[in-house]
C-alpha positions in Angstrom: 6.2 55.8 59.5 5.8 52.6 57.8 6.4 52.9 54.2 4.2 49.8 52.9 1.3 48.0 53.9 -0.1 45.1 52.1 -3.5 43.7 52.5 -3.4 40.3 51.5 -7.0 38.4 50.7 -6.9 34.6 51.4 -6.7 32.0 48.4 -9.9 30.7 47.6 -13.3 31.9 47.7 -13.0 35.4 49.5 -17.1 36.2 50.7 -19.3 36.5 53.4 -20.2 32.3 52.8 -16.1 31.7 52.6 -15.4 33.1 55.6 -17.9 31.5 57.5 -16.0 28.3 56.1 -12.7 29.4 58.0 -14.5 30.0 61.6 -11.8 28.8 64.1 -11.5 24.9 64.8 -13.3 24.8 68.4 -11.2 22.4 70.9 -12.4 20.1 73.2 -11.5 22.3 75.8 -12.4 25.8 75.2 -9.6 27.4 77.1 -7.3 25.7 74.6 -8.5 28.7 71.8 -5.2 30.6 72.5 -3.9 33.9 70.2 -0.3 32.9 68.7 2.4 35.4 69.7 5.7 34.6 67.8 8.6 36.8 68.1 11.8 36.2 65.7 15.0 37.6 66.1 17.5 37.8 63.3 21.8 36.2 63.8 21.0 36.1 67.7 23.1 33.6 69.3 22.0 32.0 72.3 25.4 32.6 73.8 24.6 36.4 74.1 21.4 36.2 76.3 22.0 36.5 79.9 19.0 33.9 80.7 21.3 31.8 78.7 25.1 31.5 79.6 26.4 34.8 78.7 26.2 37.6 82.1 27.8 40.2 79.8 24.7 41.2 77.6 22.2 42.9 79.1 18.4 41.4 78.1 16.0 41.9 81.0 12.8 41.8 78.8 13.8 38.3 77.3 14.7 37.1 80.6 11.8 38.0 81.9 10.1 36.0 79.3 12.4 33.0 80.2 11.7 33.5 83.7 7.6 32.6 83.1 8.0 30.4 80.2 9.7 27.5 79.6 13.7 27.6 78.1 14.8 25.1 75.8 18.2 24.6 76.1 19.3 22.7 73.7 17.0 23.9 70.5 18.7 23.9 66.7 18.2 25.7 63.8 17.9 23.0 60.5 20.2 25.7 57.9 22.6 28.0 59.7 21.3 30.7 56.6 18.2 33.3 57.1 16.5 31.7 54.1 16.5 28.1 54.2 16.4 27.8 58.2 13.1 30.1 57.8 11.5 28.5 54.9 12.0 25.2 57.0 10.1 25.9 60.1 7.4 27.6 58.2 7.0 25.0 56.3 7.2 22.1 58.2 10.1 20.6 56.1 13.7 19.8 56.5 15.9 21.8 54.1 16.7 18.1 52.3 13.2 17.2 52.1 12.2 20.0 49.9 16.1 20.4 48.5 15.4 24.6 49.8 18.9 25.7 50.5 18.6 29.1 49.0 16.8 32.4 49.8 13.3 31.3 48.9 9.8 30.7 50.9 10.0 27.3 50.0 6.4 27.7 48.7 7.8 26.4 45.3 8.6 23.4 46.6 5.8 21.5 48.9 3.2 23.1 46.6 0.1 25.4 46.5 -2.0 22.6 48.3 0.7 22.4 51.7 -0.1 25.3 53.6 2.8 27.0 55.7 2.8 27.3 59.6 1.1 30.5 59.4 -1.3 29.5 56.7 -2.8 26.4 58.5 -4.1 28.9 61.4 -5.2 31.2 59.0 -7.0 28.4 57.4 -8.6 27.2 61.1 -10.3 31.3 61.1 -7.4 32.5 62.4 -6.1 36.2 61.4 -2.5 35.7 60.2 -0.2 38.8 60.2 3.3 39.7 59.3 5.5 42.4 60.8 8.7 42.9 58.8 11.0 39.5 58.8 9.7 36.0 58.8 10.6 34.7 55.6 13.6 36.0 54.0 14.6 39.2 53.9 17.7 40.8 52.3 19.2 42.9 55.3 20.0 45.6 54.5 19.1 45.9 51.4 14.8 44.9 51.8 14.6 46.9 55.1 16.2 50.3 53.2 13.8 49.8 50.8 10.9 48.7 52.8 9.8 45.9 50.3 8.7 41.9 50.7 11.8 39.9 50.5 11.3 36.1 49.6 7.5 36.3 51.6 4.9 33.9 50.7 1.6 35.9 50.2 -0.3 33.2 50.8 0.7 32.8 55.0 -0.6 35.6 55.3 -3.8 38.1 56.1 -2.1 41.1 56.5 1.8 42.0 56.1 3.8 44.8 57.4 7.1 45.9 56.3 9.5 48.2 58.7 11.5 50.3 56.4 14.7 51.5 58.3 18.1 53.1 56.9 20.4 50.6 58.7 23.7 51.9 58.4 22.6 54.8 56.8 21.0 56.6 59.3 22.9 59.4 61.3 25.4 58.6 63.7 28.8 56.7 64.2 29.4 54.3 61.1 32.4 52.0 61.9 33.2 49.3 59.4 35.8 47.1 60.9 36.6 44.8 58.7 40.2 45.6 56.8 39.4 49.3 57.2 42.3 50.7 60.0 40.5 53.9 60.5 37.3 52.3 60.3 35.0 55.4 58.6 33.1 54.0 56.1 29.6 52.9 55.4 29.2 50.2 52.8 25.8 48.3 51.6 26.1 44.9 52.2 24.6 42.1 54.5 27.9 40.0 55.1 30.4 43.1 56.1 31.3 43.4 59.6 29.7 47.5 60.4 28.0 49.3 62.9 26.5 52.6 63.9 26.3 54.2 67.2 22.4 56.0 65.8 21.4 59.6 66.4 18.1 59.1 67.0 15.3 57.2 69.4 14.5 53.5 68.8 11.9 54.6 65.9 14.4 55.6 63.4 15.1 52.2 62.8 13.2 48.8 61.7 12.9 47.0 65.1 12.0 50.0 66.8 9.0 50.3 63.9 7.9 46.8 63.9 7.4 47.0 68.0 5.4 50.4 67.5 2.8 48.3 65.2 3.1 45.1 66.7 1.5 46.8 69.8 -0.7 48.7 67.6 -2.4 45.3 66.4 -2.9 43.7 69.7 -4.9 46.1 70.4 -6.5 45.9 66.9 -6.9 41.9 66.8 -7.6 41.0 71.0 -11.2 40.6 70.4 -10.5 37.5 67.4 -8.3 35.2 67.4 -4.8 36.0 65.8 -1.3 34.6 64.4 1.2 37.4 65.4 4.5 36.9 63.8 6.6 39.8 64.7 10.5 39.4 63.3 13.1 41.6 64.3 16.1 42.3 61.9 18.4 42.8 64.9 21.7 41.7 65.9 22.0 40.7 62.0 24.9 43.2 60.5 25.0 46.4 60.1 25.2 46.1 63.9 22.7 49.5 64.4 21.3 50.7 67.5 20.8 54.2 69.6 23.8 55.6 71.1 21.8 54.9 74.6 22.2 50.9 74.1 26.1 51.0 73.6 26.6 53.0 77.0 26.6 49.3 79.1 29.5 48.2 76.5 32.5 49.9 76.5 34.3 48.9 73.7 37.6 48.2 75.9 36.2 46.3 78.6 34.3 43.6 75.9 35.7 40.4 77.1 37.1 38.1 74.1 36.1 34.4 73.9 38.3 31.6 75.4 40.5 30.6 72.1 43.7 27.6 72.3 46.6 28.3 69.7 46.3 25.7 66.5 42.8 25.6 66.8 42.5 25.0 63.2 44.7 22.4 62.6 42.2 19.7 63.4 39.2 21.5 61.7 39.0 20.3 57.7 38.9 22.9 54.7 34.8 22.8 54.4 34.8 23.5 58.2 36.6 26.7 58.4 33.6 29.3 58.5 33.3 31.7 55.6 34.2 34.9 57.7 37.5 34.5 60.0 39.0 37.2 61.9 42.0 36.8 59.5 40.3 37.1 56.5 38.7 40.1 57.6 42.2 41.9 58.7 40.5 42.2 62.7 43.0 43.3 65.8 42.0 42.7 69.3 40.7 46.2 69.4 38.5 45.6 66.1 37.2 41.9 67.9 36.0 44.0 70.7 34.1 46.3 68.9 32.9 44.0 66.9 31.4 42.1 70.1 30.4 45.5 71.8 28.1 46.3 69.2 26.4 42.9 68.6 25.7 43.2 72.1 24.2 47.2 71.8 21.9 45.7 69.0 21.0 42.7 70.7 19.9 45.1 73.9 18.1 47.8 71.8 16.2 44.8 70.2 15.5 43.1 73.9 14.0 46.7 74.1 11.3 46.6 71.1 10.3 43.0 72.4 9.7 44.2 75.7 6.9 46.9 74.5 5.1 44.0 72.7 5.3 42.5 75.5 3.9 45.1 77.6 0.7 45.7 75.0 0.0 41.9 75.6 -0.5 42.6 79.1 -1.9 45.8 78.6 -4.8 44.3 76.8 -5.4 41.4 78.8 -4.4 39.1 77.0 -1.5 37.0 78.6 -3.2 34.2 79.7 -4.7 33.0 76.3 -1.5 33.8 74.0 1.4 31.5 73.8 4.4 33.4 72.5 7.6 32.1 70.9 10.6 33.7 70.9 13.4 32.3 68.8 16.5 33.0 66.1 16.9 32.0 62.7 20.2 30.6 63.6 23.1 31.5 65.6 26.2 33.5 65.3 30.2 33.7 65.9 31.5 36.1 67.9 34.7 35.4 67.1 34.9 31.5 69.0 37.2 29.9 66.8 38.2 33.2 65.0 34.9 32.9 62.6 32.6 35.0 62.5 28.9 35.1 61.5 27.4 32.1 60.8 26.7 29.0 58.1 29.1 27.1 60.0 27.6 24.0 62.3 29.8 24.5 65.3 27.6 25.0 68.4 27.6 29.2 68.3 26.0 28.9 64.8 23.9 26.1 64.8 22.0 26.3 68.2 19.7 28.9 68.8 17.7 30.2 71.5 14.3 29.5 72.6 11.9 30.6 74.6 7.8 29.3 74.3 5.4 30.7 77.2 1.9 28.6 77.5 -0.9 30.0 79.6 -1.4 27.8 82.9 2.0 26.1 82.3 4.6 26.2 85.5 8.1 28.4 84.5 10.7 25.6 83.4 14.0 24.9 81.8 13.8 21.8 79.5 17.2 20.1 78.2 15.2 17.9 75.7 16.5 18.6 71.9 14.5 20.4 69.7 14.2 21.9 66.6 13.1 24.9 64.5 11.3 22.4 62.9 9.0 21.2 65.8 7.4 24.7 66.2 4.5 24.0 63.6 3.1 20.5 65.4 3.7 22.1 68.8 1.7 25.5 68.6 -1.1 23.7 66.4 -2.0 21.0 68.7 -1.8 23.4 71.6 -3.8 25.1 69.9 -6.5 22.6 69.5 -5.8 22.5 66.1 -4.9 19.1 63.5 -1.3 18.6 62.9 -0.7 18.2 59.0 0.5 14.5 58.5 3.1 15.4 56.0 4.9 17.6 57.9 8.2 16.8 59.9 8.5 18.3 62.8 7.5 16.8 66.7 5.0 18.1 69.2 7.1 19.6 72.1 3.6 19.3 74.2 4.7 16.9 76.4 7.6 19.1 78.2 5.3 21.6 79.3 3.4 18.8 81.5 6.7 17.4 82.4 10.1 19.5 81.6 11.9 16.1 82.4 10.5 14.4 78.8 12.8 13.8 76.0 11.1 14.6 72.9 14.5 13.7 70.8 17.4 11.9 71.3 19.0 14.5 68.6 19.2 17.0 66.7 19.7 17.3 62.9 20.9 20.7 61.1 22.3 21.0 57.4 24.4 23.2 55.4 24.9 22.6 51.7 27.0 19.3 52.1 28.0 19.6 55.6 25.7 17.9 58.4 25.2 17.6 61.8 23.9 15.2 64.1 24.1 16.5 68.6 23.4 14.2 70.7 24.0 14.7 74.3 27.5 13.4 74.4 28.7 14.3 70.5 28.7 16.5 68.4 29.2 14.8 64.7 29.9 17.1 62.0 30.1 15.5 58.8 31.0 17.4 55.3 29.9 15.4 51.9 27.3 12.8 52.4 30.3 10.3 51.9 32.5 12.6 54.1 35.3 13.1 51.7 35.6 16.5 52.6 36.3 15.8 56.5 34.7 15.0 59.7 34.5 16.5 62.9 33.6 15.3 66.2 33.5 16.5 69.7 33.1 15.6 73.0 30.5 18.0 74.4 30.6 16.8 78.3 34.4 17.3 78.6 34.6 20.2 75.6 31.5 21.8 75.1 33.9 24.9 73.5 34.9 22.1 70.6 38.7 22.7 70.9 39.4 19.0 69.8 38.2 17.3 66.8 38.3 13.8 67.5 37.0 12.4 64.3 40.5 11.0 62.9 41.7 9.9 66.5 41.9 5.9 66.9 40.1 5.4 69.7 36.8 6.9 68.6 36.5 5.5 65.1 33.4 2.7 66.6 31.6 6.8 67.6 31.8 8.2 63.9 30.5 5.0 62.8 27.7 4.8 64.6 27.1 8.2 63.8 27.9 8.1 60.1 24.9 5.4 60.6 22.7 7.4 62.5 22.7 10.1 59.8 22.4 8.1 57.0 19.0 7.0 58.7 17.9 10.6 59.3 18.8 11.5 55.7 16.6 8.4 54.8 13.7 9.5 57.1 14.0 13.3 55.9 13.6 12.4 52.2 10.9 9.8 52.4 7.8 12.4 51.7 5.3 12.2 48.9 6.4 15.6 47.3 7.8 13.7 44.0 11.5 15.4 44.6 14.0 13.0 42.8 17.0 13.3 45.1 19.4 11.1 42.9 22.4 12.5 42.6 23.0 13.9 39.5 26.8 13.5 37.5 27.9 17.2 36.3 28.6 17.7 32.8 31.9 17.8 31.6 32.6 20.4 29.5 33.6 19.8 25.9 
């Protein structure tokens, strides 16, 4: 049962007269009115999906969607962090522009006039709706107690939250990290834990946000709606039904390729937060720690699949484009890290799948960005795209898979940034990078086993890549939201 539901009344004028004045923008072409389907998954790396390059985990309903949509391969998150990544692509701003690194909407920041992703199509007529995580949301703590997180009110028309007791619940509870025996349940969103559940998938959060995702299908397929559906699954505590960890036996998880010394050429500010041997893991603790990403990541694939299923079920697949993305990605123990934050590839690219009625099945190796999902579903939509926001219209792969909408892409984290091109991979920590530099060659080691950065032979690369950021730093920060970005001189204490 869901424990809260929220009406929300848009800003403004709320009457018979006001919401004539938010009838939907009619297109030119009529058949361009589509519904808005957009499904988030929470820590899902795009190296666990087996439409992706991992055969291991098991995710027939997102394949399925890959299979008639089209697949980005190359796609990036702009914070490797829940909060800032999602209070980027809802608001059309990168995490630098608006200076949003924390776990915030971001509504602060651009302003009460700058409406959010969700908010422009509720301002074109369109109805706007929340189930459980699209801004931030503490897991586990806001899904145990069923409450808003960091939402923005003002996105929406009606919110949903799916309360769920996460490690709580009855069942197996491991937690691996620096526990030998591994029987204890702990609170906490950045512990290494799972739970083989008692229970169907409606004990939990994902299993309740499906159940009323399809309930408002049905509810909303006569209108046009703005369904953002966001699963809290894989993101620890790694909980699922018993059923999904029967294709994953613990001691058959295959461990990712790793070279000895792998650290020695990665600098201080590069070494990802949570390491294998920090967190006191064996082989046998890796594999279990792998096993049950993967059982969460199927019994999620599950609850996408029944939204999927009501779509169809109500006739409605050929005028709804759906998304389905991640916040960011996650380490499954490549390099010994774990988790994310980090700008290595497992962390920083994320998977992405967009389905457009009409539109031919297609992979697309353009890069792209969180950030370009605002422009892209409002102008195939048929509605304006906001000037001010920064993001780019991926419309013109879906003509022709073969276009290159970016030459790059761009992610951040705190003082550490990234610039992927085709060929490099430039990771640069402090704007100046005095705290280190990392860069790999991603044709001959797409695994990043060799930081190049301080090697003689490639010090013309890191300039011209120093430059290249520099000028997207530039770009990023020249808005007209009044944010003085000088750096500001800490006080010494007396």
């Amino acid at each position: 049962m869901m424990r809260l539901r929220s009406f929300i009344k848009p800003t403004g004028i709320v009457s018979v007269f006001g919401s004539l004045l938010l009838l939907p923008l009619q297109a030119e072409d009529q058949k361009t009115q589509y519904n808005v389907l957009f499904m988030i998954a929470d820590d899902l790396t795009a190296t666990a999906l087996s439409c992706y390059e991992n055969k291991a985990c098991q995710t027939p309903n997102i394949d399925k969607l890959a299979s008639a949509g089209t697949r980005f391969t190359h796609a990036y998150c702009q914070f490797p962090v829940c909060g800032p990544s999602r209070a980027s692509f809802m608001s059309g701003y990168y995490p630098h522009a608006t200076k949003t690194f924390g776990y915030t909407s971001g509504r602060k920041a651009i302003g009460a006039e700058r409406a959010t992703w969700s908010q422009h199509f509720k301002n074109h007529g369109y109805q706007a709706t929340r189930v459980s995580k699209i801004f931030h949301m503490g897991v586990p703590g806001d899904i145990e107690r069923g409450t808003n997180g960091a939402d923005d009110v003002a996105s929406w028309s009606e919110r949903f939250n799916s309360q769920g007791p996460e490690v709580f619940c009855p069942g197996k509870a491991v937690l691996l990290q620096g526990n030998p025996d591994g029987t204890k349940k702990v609170r906490g969103g950045n512990t290494l834990e799972y739970n083989i559940a008692e229970g169907d998938d409606l004990v939990h959060s994902d299993g309740k946000t499906a159940a009323k995702a399809v309930e408002l299908i049905a509810q909303y397929k006569n209108q046009p709606f703005f369904l953002a559906v966001g699963f809290v699954r894989p993101h620890v505590p790694f909980v699922a039904p018993a059923k999904y960890y029967d294709a994953y036996p613990f001691d058959r998880v295959q461990l990712p390729e790793s070279v000895d010394g792998d650290w020695e050429d990665i600098p201080k500010a590069g070494i990802n937060y949570r390491t294998s041997p920090g967190m006191q893991l064996d082989d046998r603790m890796k594999r279990e720690g792998i096993g049950a990403y993967y059982a969460s990541v199927s019994y999620m694939d599950a609850q996408l699949g029944k939204v999927m299923d009501a779509l169809e079920k109500n006739g409605l697949s050929d005028n709804t484009i759906v998304i389905f993305t991640s916040d960011h990605g996650f380490h499954l123990n490549e390099h010994d890290f774990w988790m994310k934050v980090g700008l290595m590839e497992e962390s920083s690219r994320v998977p992405l799948i967009i389905k457009v009625p009409g539109q031919k099945p297609a992979v697309c190796h353009s890069f792209a960005e969180l950030l370009d999902l605002y422009p892209t579903v409002s102008e195939l939509c048929g509605l304006p795209v906001p000037e001010h926001i920064q993001g780019k219209s991926l419309k013109p792969v879906f003509e022709d898979p073969t276009f290159s909408v970016r030459d790059f892409a761009f992610s951040v984290n705190g003082k550490s940034l990234l610039v992927r091109n085709k060929k490099w991979a430039y990771i640069q920590h402090g704007e100046d990078a005095s705290l280190g530099m990392q860069l790999y060659d991603m044709e001959n080691d797409p695994k990043q086993f060799t930081n190049l950065a301080q090697q003689e032979g490639f010090k013309a690369t890191v300039a011209q890549l120093q430059g290249v950021l520099k000028a997207k730093l530039e770009e990023v920060r020249s808005n007209d939201l009044g944010i003085d970005y000088t750096p500001r001189k800490k006080k010494r204490k007396k």
